[in-house]
NUPA-917071 format. One line per field, with one value per residue: residue in one letter; x, y, z of N, C-alpha, C in turn; chain. Coordinates in steps of 0.02 Angstrom, whole numbers, m for minus. Atoms other than C-alpha are relative to their C-alpha. Example, Ala and Ser with C-alpha at 12.3 -4.5 7.8 and 13.67 -1.06 7.14 Angstrom:
<rs>
r <- c(A,S)
nX <- c(45,m42)
nY <- c(m59,m59)
nZ <- c(0,m3)
caX <- c(615,684)
caY <- c(m225,m53)
caZ <- c(390,357)
cX <- c(45,m39)
cY <- c(60,55)
cZ <- c(0,37)
c <- c(A,A)
</rs>
This chain:
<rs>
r <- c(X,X,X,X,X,X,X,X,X,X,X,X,X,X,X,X,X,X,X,X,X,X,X,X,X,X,X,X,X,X,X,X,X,X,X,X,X,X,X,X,X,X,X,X,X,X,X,X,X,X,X,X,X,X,X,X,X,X,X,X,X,X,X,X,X,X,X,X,X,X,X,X,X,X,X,X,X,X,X,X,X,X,X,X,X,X,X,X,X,X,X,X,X,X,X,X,X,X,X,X,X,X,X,X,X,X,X,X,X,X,X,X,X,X,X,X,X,X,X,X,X,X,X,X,X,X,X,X,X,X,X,X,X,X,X,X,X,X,X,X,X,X,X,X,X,X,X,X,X,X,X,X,X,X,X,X,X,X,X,X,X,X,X,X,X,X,X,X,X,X,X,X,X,X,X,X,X,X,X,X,X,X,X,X,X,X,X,X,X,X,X,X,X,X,X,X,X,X,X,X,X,X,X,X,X,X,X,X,X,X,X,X,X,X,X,X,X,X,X,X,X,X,X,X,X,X,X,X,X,X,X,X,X,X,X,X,X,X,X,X,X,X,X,X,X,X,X,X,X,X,X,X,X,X,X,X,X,X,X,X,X,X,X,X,X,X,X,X,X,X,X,X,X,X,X,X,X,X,X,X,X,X)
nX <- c(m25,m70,m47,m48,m59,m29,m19,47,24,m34,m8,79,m10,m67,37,31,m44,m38,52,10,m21,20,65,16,m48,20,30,m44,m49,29,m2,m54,10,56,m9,m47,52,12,m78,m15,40,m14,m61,m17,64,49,10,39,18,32,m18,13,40,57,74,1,49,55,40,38,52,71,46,5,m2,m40,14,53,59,49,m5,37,0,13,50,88,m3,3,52,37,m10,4,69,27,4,27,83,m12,20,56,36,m12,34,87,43,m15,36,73,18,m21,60,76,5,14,48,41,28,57,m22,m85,m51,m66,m26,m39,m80,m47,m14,m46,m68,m43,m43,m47,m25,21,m28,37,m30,17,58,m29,31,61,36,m30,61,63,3,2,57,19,m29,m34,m65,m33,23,13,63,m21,m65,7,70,m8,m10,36,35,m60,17,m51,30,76,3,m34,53,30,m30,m12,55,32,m46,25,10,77,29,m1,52,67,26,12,62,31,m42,32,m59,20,m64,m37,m44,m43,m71,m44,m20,m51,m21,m66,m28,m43,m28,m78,m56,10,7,m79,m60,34,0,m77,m3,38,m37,m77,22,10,m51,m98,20,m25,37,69,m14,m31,33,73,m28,m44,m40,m48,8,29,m38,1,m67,m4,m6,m43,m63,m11,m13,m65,m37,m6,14,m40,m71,m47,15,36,m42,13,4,65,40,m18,30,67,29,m24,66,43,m6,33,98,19,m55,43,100,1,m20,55,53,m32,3,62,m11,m3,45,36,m10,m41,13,71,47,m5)
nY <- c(56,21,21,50,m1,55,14,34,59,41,15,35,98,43,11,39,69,18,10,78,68,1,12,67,43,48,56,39,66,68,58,28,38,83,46,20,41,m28,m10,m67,m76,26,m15,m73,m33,39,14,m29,11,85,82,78,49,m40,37,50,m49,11,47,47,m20,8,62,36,m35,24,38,m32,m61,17,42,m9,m31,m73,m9,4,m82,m50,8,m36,m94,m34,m2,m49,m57,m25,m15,m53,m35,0,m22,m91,m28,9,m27,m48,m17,4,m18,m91,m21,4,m31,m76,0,17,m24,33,m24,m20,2,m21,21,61,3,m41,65,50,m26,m31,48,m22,m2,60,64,70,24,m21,43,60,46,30,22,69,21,5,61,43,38,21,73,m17,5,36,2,m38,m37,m24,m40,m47,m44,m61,m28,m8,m64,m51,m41,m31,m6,m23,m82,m25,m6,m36,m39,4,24,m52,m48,12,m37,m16,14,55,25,m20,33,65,0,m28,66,69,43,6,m2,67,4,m79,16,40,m26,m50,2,29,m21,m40,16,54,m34,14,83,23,m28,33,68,21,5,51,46,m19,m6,57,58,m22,m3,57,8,48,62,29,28,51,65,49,54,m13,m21,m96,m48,m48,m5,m33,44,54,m56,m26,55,6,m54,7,89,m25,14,m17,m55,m31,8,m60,m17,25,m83,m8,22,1,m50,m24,22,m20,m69,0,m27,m82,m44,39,m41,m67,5,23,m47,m52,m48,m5,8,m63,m9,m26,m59,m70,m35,m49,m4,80)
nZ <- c(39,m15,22,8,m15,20,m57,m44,29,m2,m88,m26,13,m66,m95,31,9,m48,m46,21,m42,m99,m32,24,m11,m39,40,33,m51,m29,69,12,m41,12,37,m22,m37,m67,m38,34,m9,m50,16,14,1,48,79,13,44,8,m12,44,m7,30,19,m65,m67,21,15,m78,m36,61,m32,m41,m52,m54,m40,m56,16,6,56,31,51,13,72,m33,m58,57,20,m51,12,56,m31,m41,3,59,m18,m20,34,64,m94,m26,48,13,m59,m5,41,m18,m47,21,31,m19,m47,63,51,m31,m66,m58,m61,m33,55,m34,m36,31,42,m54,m63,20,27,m53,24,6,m71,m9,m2,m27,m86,m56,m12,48,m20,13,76,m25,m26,65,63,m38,m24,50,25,76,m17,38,67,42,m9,m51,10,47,m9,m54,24,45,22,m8,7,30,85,13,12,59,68,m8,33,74,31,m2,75,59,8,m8,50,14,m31,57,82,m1,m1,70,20,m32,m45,m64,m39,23,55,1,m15,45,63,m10,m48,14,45,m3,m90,31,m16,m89,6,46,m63,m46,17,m29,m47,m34,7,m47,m73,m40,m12,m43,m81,m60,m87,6,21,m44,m58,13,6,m33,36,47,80,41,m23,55,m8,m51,m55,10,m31,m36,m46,14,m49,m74,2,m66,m18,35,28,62,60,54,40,15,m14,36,50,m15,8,66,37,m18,43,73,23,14,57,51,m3,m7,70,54,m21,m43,51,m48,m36,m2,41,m44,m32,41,57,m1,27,21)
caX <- c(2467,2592,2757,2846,2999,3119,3202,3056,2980,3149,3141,2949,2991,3149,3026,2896,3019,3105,2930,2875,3004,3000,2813,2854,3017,2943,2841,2981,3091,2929,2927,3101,3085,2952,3058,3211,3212,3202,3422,3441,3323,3392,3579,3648,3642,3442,3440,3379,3351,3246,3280,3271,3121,2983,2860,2911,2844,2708,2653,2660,2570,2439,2387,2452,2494,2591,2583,2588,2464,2346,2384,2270,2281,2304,2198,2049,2084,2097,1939,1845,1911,1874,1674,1641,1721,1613,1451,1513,1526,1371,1280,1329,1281,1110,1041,1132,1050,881,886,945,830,662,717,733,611,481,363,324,300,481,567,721,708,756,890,975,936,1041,1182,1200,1262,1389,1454,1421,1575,1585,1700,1582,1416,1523,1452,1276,1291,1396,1249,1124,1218,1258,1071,1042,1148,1268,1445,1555,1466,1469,1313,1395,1545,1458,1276,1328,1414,1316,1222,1337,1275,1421,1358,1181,1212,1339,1191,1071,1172,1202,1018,990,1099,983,890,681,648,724,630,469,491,525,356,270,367,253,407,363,474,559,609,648,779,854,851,914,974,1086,1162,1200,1270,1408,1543,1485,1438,1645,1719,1610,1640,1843,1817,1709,1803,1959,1860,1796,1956,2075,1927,2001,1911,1746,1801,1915,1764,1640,1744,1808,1839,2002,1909,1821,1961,2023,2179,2211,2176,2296,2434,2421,2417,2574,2659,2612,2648,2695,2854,2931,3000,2888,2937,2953,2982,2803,2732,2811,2728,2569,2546,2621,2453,2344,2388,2335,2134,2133,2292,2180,2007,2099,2181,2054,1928,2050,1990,1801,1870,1938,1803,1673,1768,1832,1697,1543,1471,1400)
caY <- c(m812,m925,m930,m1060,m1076,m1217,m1212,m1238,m1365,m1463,m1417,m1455,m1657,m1672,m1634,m1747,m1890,m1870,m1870,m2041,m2119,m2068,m2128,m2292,m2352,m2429,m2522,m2571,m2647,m2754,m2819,m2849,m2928,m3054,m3119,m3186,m3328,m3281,m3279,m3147,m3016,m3077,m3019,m2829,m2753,m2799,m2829,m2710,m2794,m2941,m3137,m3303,m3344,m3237,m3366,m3491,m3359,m3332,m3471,m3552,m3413,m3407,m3594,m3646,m3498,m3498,m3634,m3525,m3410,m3527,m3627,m3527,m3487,m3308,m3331,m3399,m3238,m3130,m3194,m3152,m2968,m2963,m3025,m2926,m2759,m2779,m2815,m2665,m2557,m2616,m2613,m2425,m2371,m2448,m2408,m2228,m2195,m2246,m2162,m1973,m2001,m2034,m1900,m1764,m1810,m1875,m1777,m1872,m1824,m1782,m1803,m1690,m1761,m1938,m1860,m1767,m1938,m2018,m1889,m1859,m2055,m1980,m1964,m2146,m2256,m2432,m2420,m2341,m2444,m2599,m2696,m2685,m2714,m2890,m2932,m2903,m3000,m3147,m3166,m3178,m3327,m3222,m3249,m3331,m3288,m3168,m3080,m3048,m2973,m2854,m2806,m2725,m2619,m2587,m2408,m2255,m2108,m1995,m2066,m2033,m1839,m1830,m1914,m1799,m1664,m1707,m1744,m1572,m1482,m1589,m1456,m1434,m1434,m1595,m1664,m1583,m1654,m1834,m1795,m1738,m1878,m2018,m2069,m2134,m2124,m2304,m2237,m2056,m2126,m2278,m2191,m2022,m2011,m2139,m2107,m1936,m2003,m2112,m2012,m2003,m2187,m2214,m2100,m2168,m2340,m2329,m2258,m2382,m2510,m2455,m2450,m2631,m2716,m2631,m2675,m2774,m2734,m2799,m2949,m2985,m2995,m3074,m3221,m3372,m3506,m3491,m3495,m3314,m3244,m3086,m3028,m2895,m3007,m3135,m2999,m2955,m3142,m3177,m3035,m3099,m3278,m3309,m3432,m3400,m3268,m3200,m3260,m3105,m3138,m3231,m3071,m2988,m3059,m3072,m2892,m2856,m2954,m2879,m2713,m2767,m2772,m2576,m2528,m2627,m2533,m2380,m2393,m2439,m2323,m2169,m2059,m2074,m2070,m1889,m1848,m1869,m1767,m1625,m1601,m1463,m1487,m1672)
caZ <- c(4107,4165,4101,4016,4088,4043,4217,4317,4223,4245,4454,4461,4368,4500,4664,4558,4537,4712,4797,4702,4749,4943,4938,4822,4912,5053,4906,4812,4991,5019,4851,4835,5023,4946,4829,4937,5055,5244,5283,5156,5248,5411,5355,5340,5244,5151,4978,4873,4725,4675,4718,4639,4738,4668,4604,4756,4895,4792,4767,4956,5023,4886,4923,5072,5192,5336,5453,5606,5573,5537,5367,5288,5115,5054,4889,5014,5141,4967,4900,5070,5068,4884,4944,5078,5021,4849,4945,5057,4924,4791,5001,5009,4846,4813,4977,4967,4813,4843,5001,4923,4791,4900,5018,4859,4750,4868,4997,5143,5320,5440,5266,5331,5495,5423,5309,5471,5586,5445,5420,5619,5586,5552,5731,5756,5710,5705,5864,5955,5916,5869,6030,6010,5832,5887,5987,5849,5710,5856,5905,5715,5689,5560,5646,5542,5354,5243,5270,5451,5370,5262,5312,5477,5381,5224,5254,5233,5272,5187,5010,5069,5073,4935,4811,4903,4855,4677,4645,4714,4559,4441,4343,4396,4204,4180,4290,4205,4038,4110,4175,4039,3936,4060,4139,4316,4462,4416,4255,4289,4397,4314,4145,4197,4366,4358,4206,4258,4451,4334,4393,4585,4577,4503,4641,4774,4714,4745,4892,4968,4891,4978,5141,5152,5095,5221,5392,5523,5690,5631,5530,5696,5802,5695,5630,5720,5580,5476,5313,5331,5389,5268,5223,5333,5464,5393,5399,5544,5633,5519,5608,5777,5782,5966,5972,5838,5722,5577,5416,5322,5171,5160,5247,5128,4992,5069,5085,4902,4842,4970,4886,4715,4693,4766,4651,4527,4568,4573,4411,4309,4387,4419,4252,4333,4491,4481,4349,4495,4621,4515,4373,4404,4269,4245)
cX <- c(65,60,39,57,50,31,m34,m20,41,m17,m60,16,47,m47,m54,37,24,m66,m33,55,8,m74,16,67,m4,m29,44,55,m60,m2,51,6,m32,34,90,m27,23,87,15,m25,8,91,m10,71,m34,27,m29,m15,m30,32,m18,m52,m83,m60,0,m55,m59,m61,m15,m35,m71,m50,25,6,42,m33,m10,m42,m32,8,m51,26,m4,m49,m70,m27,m10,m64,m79,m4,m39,m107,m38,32,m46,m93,1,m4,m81,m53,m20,m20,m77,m35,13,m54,m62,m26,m12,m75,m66,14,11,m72,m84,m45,m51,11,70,37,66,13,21,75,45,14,71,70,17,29,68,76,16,62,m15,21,m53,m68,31,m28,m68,m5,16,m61,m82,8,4,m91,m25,34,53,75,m6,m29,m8,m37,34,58,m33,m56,22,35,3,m19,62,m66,27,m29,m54,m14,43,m45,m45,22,5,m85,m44,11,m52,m48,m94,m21,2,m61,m79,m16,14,m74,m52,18,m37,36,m22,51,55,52,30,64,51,21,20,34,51,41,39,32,48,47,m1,19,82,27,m17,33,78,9,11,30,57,m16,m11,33,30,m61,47,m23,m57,15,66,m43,m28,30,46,35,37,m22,m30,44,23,60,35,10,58,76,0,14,68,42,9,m19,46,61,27,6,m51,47,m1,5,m65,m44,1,m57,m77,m49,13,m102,m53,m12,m18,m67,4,35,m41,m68,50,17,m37,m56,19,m32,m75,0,2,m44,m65,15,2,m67,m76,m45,m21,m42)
cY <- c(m26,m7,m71,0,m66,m36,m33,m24,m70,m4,m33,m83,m16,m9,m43,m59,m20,m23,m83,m32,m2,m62,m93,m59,m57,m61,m47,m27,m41,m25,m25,m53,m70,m32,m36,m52,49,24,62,59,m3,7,91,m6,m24,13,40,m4,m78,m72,m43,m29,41,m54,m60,34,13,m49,m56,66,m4,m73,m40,25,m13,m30,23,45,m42,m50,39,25,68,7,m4,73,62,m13,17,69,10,m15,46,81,2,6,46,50,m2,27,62,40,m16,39,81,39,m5,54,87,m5,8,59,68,8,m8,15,m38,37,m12,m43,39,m29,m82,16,15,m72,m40,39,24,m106,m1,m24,m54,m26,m42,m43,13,m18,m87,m60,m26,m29,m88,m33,m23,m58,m64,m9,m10,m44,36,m7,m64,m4,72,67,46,51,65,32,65,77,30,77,52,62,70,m5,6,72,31,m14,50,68,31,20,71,74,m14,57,m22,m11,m66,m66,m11,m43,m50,m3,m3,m32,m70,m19,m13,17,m59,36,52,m26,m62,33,73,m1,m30,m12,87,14,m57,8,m5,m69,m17,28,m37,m74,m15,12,m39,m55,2,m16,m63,m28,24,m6,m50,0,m48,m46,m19,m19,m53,m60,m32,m63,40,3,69,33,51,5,26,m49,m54,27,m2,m92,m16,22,m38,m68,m5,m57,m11,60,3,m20,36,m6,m29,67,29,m3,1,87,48,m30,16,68,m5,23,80,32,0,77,83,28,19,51,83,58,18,18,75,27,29,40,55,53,18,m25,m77,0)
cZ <- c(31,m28,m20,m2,13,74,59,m12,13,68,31,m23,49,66,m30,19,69,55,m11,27,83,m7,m28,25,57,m48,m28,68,8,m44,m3,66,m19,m46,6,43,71,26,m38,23,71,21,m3,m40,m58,m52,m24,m65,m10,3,m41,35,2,m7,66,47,m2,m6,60,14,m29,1,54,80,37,60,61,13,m38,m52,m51,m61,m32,m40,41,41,m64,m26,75,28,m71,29,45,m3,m69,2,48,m59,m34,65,m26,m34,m22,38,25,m59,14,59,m24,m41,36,50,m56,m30,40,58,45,66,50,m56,10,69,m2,m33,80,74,m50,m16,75,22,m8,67,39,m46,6,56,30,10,m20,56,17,m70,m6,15,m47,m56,38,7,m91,m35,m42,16,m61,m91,m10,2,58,m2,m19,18,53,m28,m76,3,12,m19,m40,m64,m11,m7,m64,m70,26,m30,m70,m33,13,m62,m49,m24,18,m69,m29,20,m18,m51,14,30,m41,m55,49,44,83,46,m22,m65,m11,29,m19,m68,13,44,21,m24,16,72,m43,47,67,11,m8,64,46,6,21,65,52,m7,56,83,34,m10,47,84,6,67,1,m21,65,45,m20,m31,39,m19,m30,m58,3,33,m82,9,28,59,3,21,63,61,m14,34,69,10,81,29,m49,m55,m60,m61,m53,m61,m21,m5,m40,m82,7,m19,m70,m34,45,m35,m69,m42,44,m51,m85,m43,m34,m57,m50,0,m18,m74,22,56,9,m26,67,65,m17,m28,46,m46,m31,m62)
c <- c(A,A,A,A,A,A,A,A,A,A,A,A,A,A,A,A,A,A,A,A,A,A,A,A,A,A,A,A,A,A,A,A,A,A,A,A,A,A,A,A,A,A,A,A,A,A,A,A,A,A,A,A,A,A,A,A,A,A,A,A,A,A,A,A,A,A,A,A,A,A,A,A,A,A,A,A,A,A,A,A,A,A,A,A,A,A,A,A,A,A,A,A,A,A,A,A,A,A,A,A,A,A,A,A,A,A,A,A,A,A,A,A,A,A,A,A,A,A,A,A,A,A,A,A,A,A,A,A,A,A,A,A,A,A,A,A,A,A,A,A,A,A,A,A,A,A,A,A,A,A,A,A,A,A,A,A,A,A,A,A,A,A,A,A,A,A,A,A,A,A,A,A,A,A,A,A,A,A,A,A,A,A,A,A,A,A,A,A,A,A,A,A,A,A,A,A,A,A,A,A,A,A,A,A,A,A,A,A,A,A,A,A,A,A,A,A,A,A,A,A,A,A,A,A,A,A,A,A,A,A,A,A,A,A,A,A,A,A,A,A,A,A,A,A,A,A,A,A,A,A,A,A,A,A,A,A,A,A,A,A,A,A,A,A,A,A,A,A,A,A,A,A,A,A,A,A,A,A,A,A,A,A)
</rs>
């Protein structure tokens, strides 16, 4: 039994408190950065408390962007991250699921040697097949749309062995009495299966989320107009504008609202989130 001890309770909240703010102070100088104009963060020493131009900064990058880095709009670049990491994720999970399930439940011939072709995938990055796959979406017309952003990187093999996995815990009797109950395959797994893969499905889901807003290699190759550009990408041109300096406190701001929809997902999700890592017993 552990002790309750008044002392260490106080020393465990101080290394608590001192560690948050190590991890959140970089957060809080770029916020406070985004809401000055550019001479103030351009002086010593920065500012470390909020400015009078909070909703200004906001509100040019949000619809009008910076002029050298493209003019593009953050909200348009934020709405093309928020697209292609949500058909990256929903992608990753359908076709993850389907796949575990027909490779558990289902005896067909080289049924393990499919699962093991798709989990030595693994090994396979999207550096390291990223120029045949170029080639592939190019001869299929898909540069510059959507589809191009997101299909190529649609199948995940990681969430095809972690539902395999899961679906291997499910109990043999259950199974039975949705048999014996009529239930077909269709409805054994919409009506149970996926109900008790919530929790996976939730962890999975922030993951994955997390994964397709923050690309930038692939959405650097495969787009060449300024409207499907992403935000990542937007960052990073901001940064490297080539005759003149970076106007940080835009930057600034830019990447304060690129950080939102995961802080968002993660938020909202995070009681599921741990739930499906943690809990044994679903």
């Amino acid at each position: 039994m552990v002790e309750n001890r008044p002392y260490l309770n106080i020393i465990s909240h101080l290394i608590i408190i001192v560690c948050i703010g190590i991890v959140m102070l970089p957060v809080w100088i770029t916020f406070v950065a985004s809401t000055h104009p550019i001479d103030a963060l351009l002086t010593q020493p920065i500012p470390m408390w909020p400015g009078d131009k909070l909703f200004e900064n906001y509100a040019l990058v949000l619809t009008a962007g910076i002029e050298d880095a493209g003019g593009v709009p953050v909200g348009t670049m934020m709405f093309n991250s928020l697209i292609m990491a949500l058909s990256i994720t929903i992608g990753k999970i359908l076709i993850s699921l389907t796949a575990a399930y027909a490779i558990v439940y289902f005896q067909f011939p080289f049924r393990m040697t499919c699962f093991w072709i798709i989990f030595l995938t693994l090994m396979l990055p999207v550096e390291v097949r990223i120029l045949p796959t170029f080639k592939v979406v190019a001869d299929l017309g898909m540069l510059n749309s959507y589809a191009g952003l997101s299909i190529p990187l649609i199948a995940s093999a990681t969430a095809t062995f972690l539902f395999r996995q899961f679906f291997l815990t499910v109990p043999e009797e259950l199974t039975e009495a949705a048999r014996i109950d009529g239930a077909g395959p269709l409805k054994f797994f919409v009506d149970i299966l996926l109900p008790l893969s919530r929790t996976n499905i939730a962890a999975l889901f922030v993951i994955l989320f997390i994964y397709g807003w923050n690309q930038y290699l692939w959405p650097l190759l495969i787009t060449t107009e300024e409207s499907f550009y992403t935000v990542v990408m937007g960052i990073q041109r901001m940064v490297n504008v080539s005759e003149t300096l970076p106007v940080w406190h835009l930057v600034m701001a830019t990447t304060i609202l690129a950080m939102l929809p995961p802080v968002i997902v993660v938020v909202t999700m995070q009681r599921l989130f741990v739930k499906g890592l943690v809990e044994t017993e679903k």
